[in-house]
PDB file of N, CA, C and O in Angstrom:
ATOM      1  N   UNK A   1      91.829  95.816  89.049  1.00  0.00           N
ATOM      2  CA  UNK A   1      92.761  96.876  89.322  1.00  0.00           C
ATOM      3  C   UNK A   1      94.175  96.283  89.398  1.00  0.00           C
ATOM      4  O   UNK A   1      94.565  95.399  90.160  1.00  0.00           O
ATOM      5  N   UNK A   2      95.022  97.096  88.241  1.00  0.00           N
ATOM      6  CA  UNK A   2      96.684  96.768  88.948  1.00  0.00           C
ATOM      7  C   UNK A   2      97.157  96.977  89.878  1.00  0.00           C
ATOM      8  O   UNK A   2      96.914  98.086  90.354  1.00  0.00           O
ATOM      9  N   UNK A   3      98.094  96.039  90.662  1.00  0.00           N
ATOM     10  CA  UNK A   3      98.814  96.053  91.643  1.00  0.00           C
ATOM     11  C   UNK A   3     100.211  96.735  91.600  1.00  0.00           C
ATOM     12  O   UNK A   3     101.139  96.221  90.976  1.00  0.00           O
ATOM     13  N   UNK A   4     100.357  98.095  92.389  1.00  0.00           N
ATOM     14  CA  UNK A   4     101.738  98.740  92.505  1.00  0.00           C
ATOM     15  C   UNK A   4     102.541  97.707  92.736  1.00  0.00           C
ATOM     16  O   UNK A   4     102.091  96.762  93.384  1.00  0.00           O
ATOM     17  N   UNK A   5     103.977  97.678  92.221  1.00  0.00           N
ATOM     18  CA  UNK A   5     104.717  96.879  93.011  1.00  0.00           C
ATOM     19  C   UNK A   5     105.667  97.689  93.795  1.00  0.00           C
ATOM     20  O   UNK A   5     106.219  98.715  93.396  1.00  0.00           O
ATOM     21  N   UNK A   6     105.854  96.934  95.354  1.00  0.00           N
ATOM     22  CA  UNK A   6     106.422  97.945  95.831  1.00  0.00           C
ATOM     23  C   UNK A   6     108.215  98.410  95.320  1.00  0.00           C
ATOM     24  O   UNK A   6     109.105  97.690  94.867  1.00  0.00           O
ATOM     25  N   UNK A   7     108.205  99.720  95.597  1.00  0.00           N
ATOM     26  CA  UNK A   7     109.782 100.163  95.481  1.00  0.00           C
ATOM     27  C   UNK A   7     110.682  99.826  96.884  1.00  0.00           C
ATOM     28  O   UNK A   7     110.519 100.466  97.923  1.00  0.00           O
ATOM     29  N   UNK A   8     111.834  98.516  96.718  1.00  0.00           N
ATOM     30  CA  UNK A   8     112.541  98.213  97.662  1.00  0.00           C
ATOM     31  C   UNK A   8     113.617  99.139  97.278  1.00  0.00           C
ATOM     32  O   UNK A   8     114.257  98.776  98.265  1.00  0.00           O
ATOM     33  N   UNK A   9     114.227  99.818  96.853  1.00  0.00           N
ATOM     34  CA  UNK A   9     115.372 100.490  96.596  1.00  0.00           C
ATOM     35  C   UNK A   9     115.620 101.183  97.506  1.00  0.00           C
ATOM     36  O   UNK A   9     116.838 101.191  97.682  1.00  0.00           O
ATOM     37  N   UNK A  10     114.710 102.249  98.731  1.00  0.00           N
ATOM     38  CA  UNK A  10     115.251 102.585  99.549  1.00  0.00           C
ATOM     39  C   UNK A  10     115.014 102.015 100.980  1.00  0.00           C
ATOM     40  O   UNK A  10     114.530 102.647 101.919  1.00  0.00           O
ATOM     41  N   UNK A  11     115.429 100.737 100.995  1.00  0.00           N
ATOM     42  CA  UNK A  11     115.068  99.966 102.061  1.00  0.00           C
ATOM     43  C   UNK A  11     116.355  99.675 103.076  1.00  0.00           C
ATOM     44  O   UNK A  11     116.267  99.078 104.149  1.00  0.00           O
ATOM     45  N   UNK A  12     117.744 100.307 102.418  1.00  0.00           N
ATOM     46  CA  UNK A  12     118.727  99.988 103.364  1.00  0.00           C
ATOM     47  C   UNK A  12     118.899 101.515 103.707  1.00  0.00           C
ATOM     48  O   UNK A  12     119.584 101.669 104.718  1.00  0.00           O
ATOM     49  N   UNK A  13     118.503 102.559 103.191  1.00  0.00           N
ATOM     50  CA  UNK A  13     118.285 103.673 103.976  1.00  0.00           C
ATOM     51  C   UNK A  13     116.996 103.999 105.229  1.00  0.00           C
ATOM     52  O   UNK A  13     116.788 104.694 106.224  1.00  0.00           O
ATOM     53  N   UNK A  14     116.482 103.160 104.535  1.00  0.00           N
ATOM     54  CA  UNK A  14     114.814 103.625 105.747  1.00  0.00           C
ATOM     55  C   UNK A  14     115.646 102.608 106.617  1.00  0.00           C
ATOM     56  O   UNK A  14     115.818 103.410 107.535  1.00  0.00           O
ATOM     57  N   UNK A  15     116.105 101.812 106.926  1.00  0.00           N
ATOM     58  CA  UNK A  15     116.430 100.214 107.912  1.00  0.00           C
ATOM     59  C   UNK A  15     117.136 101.657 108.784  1.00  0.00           C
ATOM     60  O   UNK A  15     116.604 102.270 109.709  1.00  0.00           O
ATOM     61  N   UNK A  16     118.447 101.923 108.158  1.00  0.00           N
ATOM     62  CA  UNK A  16     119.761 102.897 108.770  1.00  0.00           C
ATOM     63  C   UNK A  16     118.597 103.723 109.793  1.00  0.00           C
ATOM     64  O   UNK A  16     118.436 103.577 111.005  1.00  0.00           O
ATOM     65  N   UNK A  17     118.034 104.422 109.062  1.00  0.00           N
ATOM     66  CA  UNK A  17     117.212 105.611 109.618  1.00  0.00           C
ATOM     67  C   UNK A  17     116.732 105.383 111.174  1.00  0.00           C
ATOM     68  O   UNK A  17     116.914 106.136 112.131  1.00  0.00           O
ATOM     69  N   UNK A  18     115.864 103.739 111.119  1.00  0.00           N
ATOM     70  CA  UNK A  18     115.302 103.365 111.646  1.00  0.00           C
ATOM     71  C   UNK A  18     116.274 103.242 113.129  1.00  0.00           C
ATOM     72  O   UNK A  18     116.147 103.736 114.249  1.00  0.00           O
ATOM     73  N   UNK A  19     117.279 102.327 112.505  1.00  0.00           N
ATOM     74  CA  UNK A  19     118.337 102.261 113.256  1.00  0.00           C
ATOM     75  C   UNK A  19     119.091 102.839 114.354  1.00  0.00           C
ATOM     76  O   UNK A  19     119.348 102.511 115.512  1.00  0.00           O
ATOM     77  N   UNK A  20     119.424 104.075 113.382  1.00  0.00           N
ATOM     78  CA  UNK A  20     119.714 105.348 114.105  1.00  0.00           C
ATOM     79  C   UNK A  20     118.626 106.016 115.266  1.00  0.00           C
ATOM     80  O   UNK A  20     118.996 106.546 116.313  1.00  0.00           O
ATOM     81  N   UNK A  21     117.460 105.889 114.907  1.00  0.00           N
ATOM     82  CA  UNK A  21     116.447 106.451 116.157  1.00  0.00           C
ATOM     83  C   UNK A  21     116.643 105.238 117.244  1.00  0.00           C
ATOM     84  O   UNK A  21     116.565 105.484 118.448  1.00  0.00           O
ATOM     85  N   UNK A  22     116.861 104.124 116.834  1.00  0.00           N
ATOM     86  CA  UNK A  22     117.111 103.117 118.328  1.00  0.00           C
ATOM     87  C   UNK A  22     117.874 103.257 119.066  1.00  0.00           C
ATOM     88  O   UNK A  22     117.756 103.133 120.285  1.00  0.00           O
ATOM     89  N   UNK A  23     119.224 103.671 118.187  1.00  0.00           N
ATOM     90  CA  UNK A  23     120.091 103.440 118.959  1.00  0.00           C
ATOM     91  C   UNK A  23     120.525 104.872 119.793  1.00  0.00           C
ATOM     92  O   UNK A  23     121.363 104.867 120.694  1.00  0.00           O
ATOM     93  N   UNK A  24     119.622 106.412 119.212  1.00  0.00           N
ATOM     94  CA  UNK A  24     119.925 107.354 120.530  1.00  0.00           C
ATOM     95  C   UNK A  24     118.933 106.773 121.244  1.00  0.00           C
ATOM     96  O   UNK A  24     119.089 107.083 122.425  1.00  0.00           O
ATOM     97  N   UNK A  25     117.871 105.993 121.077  1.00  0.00           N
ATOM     98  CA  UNK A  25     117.300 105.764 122.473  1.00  0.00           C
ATOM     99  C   UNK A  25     118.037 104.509 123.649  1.00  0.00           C
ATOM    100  O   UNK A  25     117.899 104.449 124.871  1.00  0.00           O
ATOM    101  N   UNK A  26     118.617 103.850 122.969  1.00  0.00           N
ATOM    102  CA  UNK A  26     120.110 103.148 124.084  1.00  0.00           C
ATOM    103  C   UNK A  26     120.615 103.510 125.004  1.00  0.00           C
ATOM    104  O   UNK A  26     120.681 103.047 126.143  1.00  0.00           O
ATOM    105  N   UNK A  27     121.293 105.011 124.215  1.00  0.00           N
ATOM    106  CA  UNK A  27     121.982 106.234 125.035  1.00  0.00           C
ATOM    107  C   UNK A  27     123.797 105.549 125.309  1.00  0.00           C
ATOM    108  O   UNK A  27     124.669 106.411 125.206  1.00  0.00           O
ATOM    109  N   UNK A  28     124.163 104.447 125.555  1.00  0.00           N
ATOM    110  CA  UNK A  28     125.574 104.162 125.573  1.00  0.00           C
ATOM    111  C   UNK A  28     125.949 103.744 124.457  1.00  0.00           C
ATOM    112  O   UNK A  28     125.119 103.110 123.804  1.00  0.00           O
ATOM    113  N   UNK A  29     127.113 103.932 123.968  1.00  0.00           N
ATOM    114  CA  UNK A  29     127.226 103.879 122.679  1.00  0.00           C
ATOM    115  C   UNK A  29     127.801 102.319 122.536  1.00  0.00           C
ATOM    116  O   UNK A  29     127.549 101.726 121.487  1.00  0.00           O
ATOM    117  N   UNK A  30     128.557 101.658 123.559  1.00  0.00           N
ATOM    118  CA  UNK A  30     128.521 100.255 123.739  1.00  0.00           C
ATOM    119  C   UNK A  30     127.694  99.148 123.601  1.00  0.00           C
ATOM    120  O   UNK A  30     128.055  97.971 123.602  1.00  0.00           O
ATOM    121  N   UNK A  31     126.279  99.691 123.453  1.00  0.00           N
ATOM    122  CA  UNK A  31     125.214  99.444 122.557  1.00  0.00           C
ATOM    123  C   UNK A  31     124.869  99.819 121.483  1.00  0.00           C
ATOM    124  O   UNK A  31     123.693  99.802 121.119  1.00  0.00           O
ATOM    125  N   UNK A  32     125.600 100.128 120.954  1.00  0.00           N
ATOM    126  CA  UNK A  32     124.935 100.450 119.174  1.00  0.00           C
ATOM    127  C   UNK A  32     125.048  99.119 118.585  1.00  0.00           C
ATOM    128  O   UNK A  32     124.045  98.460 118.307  1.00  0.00           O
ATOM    129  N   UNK A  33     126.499  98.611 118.344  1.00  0.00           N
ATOM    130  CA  UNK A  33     126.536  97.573 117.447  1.00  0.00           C
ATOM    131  C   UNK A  33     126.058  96.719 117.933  1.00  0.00           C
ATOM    132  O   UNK A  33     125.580  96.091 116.988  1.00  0.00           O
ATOM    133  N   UNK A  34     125.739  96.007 119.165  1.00  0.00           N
ATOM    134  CA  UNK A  34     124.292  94.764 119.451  1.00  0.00           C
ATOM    135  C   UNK A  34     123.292  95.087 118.924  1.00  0.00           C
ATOM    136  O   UNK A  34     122.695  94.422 118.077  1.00  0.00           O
ATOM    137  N   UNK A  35     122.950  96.231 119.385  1.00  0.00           N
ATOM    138  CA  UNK A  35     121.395  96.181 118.769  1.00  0.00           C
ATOM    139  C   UNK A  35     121.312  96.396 117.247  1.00  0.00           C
ATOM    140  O   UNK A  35     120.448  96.041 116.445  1.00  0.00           O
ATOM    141  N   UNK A  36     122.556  97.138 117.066  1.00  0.00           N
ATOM    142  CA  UNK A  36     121.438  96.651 114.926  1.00  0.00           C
ATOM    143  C   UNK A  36     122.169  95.533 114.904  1.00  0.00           C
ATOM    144  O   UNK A  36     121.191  94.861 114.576  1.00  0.00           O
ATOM    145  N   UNK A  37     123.126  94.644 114.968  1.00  0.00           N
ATOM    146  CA  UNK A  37     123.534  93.325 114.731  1.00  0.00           C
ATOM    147  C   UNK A  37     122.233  92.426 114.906  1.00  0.00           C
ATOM    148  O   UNK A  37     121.737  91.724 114.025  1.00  0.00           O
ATOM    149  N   UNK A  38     121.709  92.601 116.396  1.00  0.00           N
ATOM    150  CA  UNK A  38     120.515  92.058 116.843  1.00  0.00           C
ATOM    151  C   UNK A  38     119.229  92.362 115.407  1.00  0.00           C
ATOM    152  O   UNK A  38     118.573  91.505 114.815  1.00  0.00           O
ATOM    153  N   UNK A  39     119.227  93.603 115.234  1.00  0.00           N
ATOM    154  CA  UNK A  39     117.597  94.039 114.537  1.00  0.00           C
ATOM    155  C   UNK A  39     118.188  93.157 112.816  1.00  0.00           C
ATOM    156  O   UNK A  39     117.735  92.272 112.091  1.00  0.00           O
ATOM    157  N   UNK A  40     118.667  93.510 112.818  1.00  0.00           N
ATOM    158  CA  UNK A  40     119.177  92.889 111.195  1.00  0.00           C
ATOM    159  C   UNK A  40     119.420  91.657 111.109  1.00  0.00           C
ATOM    160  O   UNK A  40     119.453  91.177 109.976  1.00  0.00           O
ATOM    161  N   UNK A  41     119.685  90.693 112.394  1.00  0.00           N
ATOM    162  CA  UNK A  41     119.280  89.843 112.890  1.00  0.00           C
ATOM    163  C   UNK A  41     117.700  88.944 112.477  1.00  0.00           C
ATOM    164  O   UNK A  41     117.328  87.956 111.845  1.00  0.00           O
ATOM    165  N   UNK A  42     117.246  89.853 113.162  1.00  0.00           N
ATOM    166  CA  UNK A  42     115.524  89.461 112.891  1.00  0.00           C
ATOM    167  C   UNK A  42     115.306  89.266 111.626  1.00  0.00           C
ATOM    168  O   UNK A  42     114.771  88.220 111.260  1.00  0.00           O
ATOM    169  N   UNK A  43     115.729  90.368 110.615  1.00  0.00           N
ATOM    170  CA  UNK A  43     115.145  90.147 109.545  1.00  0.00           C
ATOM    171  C   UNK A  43     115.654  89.437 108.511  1.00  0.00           C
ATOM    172  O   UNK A  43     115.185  89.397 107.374  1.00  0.00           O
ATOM    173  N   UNK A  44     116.974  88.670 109.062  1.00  0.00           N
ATOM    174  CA  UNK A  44     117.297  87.582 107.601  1.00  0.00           C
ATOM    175  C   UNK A  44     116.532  86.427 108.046  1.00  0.00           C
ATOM    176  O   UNK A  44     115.941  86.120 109.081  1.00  0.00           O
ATOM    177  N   UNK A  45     116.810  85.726 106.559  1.00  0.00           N
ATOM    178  CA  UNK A  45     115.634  84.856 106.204  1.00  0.00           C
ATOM    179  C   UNK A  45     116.290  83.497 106.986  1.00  0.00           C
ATOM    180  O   UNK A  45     116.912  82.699 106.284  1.00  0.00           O
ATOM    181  N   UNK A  46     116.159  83.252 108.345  1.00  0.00           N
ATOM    182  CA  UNK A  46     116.622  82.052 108.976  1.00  0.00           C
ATOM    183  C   UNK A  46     115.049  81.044 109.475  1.00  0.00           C
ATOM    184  O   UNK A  46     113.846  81.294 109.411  1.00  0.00           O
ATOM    185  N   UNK A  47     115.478  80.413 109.734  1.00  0.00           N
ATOM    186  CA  UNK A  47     114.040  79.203 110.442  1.00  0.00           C
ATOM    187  C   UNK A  47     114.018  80.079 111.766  1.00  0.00           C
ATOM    188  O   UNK A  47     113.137  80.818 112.204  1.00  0.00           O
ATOM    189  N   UNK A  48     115.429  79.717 112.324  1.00  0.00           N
ATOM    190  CA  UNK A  48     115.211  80.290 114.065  1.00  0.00           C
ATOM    191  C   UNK A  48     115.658  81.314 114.195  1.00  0.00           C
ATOM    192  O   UNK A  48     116.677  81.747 113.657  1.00  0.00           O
ATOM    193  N   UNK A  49     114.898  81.887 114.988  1.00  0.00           N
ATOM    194  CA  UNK A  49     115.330  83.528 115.493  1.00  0.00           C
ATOM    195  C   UNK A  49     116.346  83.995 116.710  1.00  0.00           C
ATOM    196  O   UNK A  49     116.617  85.128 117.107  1.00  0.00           O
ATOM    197  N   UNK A  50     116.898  82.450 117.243  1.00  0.00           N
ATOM    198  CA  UNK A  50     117.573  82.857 118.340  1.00  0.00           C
ATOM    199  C   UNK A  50     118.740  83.537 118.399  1.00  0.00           C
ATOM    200  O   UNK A  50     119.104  83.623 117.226  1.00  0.00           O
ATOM    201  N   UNK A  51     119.531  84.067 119.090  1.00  0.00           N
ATOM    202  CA  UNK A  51     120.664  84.638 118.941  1.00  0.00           C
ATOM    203  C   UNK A  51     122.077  83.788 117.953  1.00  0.00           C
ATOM    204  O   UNK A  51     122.800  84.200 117.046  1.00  0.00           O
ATOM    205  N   UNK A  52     121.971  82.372 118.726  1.00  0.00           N
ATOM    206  CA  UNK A  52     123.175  82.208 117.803  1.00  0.00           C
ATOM    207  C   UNK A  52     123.007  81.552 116.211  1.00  0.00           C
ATOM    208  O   UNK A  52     123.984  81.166 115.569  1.00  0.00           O
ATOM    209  N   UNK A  53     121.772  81.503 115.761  1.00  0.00           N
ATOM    210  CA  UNK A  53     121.810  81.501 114.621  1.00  0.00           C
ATOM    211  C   UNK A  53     122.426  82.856 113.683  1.00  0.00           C
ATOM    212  O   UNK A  53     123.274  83.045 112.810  1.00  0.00           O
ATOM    213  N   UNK A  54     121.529  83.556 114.381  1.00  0.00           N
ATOM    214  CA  UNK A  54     121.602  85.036 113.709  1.00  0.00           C
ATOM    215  C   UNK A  54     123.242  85.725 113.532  1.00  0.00           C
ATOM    216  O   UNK A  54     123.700  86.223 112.504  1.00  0.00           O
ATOM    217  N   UNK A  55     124.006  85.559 115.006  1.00  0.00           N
ATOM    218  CA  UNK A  55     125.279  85.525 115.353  1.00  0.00           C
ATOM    219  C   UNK A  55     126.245  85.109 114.194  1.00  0.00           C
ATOM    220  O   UNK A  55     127.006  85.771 113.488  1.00  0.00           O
ATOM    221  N   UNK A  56     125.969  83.889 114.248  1.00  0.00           N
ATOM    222  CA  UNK A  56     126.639  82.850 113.065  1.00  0.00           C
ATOM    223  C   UNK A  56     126.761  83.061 111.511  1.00  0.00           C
ATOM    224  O   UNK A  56     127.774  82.865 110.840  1.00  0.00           O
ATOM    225  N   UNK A  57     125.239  83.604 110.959  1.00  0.00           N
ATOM    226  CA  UNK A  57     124.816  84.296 109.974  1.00  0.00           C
ATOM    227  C   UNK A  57     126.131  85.673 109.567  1.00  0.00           C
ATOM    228  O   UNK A  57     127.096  85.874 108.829  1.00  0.00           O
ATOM    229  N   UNK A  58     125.441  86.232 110.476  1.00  0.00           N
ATOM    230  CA  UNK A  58     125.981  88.083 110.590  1.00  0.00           C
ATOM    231  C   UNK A  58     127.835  88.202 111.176  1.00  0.00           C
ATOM    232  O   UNK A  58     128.577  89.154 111.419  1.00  0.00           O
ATOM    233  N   UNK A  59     127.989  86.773 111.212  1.00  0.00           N
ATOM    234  CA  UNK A  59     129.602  86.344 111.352  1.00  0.00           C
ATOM    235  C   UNK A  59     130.035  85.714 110.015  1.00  0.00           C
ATOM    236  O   UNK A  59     131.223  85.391 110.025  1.00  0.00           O
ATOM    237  N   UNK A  60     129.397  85.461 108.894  1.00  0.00           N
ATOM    238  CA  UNK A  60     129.774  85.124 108.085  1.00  0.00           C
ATOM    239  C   UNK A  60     130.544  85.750 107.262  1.00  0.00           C
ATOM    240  O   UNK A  60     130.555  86.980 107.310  1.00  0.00           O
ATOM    241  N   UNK A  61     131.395  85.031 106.285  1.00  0.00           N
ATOM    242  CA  UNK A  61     132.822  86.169 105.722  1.00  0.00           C
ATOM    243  C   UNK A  61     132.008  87.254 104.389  1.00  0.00           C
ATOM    244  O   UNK A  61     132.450  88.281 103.875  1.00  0.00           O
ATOM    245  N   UNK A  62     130.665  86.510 104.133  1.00  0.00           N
ATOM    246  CA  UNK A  62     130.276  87.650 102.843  1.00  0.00           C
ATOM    247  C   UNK A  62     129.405  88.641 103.864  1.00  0.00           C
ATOM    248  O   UNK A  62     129.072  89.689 103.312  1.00  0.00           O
ATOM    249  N   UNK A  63     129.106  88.544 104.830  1.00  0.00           N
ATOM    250  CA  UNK A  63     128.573  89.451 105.957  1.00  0.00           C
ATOM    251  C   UNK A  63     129.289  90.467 106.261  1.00  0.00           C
ATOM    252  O   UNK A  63     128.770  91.483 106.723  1.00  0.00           O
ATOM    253  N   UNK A  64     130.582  90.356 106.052  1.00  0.00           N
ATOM    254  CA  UNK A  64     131.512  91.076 106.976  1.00  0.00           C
ATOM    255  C   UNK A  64     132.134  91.928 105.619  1.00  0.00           C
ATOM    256  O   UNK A  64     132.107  91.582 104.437  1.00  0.00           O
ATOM    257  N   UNK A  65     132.808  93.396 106.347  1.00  0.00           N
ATOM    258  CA  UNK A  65     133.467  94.052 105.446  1.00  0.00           C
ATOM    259  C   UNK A  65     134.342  93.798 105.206  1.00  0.00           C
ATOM    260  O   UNK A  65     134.716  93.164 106.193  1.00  0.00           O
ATOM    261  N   UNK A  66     135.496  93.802 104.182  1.00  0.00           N
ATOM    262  CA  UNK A  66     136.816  93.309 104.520  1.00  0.00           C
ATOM    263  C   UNK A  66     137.583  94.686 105.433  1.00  0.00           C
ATOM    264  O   UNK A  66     137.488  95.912 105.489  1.00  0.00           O
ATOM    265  N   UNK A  67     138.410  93.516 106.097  1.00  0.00           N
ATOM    266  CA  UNK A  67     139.464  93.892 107.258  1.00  0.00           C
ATOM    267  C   UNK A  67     138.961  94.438 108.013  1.00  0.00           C
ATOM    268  O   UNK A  67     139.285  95.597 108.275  1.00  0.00           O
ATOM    269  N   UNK A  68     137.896  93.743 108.695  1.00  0.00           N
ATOM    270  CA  UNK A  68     136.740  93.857 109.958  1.00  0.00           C
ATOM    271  C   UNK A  68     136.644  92.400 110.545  1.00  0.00           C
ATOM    272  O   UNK A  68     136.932  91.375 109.926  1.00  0.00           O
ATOM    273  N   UNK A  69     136.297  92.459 111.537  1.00  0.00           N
ATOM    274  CA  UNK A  69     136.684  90.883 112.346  1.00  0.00           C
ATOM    275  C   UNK A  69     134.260  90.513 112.253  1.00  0.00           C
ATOM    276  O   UNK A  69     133.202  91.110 112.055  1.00  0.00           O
ATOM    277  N   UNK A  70     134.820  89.163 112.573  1.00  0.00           N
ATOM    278  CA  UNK A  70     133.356  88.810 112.638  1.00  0.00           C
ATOM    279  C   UNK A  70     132.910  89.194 113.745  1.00  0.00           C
ATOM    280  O   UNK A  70     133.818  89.371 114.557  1.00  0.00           O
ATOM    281  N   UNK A  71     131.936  89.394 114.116  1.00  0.00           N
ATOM    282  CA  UNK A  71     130.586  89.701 115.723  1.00  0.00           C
ATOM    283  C   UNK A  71     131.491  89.217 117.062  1.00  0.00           C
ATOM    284  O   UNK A  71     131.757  89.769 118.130  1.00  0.00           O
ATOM    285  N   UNK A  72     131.886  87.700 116.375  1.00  0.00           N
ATOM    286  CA  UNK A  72     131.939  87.001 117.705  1.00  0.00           C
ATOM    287  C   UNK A  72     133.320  86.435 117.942  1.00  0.00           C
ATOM    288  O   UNK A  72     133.656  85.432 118.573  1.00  0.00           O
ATOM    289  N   UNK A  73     134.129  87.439 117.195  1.00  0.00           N
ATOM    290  CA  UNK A  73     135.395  87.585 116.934  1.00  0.00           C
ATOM    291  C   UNK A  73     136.131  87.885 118.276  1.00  0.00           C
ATOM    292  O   UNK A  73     135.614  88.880 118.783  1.00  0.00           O
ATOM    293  N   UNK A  74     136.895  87.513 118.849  1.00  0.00           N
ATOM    294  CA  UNK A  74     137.691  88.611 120.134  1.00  0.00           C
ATOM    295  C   UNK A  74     138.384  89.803 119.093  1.00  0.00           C
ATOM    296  O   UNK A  74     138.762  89.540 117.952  1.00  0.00           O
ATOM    297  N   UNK A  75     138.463  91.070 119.683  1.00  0.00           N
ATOM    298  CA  UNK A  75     139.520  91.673 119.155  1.00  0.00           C
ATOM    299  C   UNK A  75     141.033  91.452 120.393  1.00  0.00           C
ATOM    300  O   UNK A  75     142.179  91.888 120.287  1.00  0.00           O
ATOM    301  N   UNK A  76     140.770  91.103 120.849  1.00  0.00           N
ATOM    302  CA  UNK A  76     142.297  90.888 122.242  1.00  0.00           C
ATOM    303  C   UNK A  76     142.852  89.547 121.903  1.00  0.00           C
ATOM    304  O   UNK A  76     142.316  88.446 121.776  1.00  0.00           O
ATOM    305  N   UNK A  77     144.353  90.054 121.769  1.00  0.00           N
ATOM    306  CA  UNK A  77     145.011  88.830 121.598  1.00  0.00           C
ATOM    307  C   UNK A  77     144.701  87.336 122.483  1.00  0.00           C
ATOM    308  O   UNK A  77     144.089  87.600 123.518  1.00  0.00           O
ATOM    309  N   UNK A  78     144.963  85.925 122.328  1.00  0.00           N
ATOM    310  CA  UNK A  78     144.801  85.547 123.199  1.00  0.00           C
ATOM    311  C   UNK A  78     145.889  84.790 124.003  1.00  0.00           C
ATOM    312  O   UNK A  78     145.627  84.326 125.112  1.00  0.00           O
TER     313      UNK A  78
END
């Protein structure tokens, strides 16, 4: 028997979707961007799963949108 291969094409909409149900269960909105930073986190392809790998990753300049600061960016002058 052939093997389907699966369809990834809607995989950054199902992720969002997913997303979105976590984060009304948060309830403060000062938690939104940790936790999918965190979940999207999990799923790149790193050795370690700890925070500041992932951090470091998801701070990177092809990570980031332009004229958006990285994760672990201050936005306050210093």
């Amino acid at each position: 028997m052939k093997r389907r291969q699966p369809d990834y094409s809607r995989q950054p909409e199902r992720l969002q979707s997913y997303l979105d149900c976590l984060t009304r269960i948060v309830g403060h909105a000062d938690r939104v961007v940790p936790l999918e930073n965190y979940t999207k986190g999990l799923l790149l392809p790193l050795e370690r799963k700890s925070v500041e790998p992932m951090a470091a990753r998801l701070a990177a300049p092809d990570c980031n949108p332009p004229g958006t600061l990285p994760a672990q960016m201050s936005p306050l002058p210093a």
